[in-house]
C-alpha positions in Angstrom: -3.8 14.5 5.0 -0.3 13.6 6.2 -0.4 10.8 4.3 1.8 11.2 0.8 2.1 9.4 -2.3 5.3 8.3 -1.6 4.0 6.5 1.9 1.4 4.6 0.3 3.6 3.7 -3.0 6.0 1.9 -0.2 2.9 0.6 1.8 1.5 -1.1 -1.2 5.1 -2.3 -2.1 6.4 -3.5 1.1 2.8 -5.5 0.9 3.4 -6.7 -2.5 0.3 -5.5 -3.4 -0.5 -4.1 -7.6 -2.0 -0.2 -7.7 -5.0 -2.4 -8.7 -5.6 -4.4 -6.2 -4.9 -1.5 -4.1 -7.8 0.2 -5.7 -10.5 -2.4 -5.1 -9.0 -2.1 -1.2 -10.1 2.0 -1.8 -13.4 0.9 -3.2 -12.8 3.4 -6.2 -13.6 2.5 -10.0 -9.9 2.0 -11.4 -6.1 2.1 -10.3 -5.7 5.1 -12.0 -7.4 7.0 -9.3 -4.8 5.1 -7.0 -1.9 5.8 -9.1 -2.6 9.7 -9.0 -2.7 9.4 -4.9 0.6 8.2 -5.5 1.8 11.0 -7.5 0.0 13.5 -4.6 -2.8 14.2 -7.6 -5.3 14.1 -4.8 -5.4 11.7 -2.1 -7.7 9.5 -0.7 -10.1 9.0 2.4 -9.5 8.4 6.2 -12.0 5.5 5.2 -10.1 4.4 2.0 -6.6 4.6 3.7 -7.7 3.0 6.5 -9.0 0.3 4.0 -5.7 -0.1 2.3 -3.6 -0.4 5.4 -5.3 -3.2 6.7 -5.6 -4.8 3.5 -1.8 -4.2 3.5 -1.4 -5.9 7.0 -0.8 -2.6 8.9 -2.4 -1.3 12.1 -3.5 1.8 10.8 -3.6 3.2 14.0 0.1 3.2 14.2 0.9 4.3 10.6 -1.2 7.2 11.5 0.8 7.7 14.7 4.0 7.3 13.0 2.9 10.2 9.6 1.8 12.5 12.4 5.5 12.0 14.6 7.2 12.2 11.2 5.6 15.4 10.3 6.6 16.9 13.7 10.3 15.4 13.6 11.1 14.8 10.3 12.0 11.4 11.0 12.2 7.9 9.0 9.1 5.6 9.0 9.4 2.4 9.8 6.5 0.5 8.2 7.6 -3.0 9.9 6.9 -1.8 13.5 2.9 -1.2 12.1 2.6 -4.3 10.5 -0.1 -7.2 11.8 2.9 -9.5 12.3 5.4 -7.2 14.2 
């Protein structure tokens, strides 16, 4: 997945979300499972991440976009552009 720890540790904080309230978005048993995504100690879904953004406020179809032109430019992501409000 092109999706990192680090993108969905600033997701969940630019959401002001908690890793476990994050988890329940994932459907999975308990944050930690959440908190090793984080740390790239697996990773989860299309389903679960697609889950979390929108519980996040973000169109996940343009996070998605975004990862996939960051990963061939290298480039910043700018989270506010894919939020529900933007």
């Amino acid at each position: 997945m092109i999706i990192t720890g680090t993108d969905l540790r600033i997701m969940r904080l630019r959401a002001g979300k908690t890793t476990v309230q994050m988890a329940e978005f994932a459907g999975v048993k308990t944050r930690k499972t959440y908190e090793n995504w984080e740390k790239n100690v697996g990773s989860p879904s299309m389903n679960q991440f697609l889950a979390m953004s929108m519980a996040c406020g973000f169109k996940p179809a343009e996070l998605i976009k975004m990862y996939i032109e960051r990963d061939n430019s290298d480039s910043e992501i700018d989270l506010m552009s894919a939020s529900e409000s933007a």
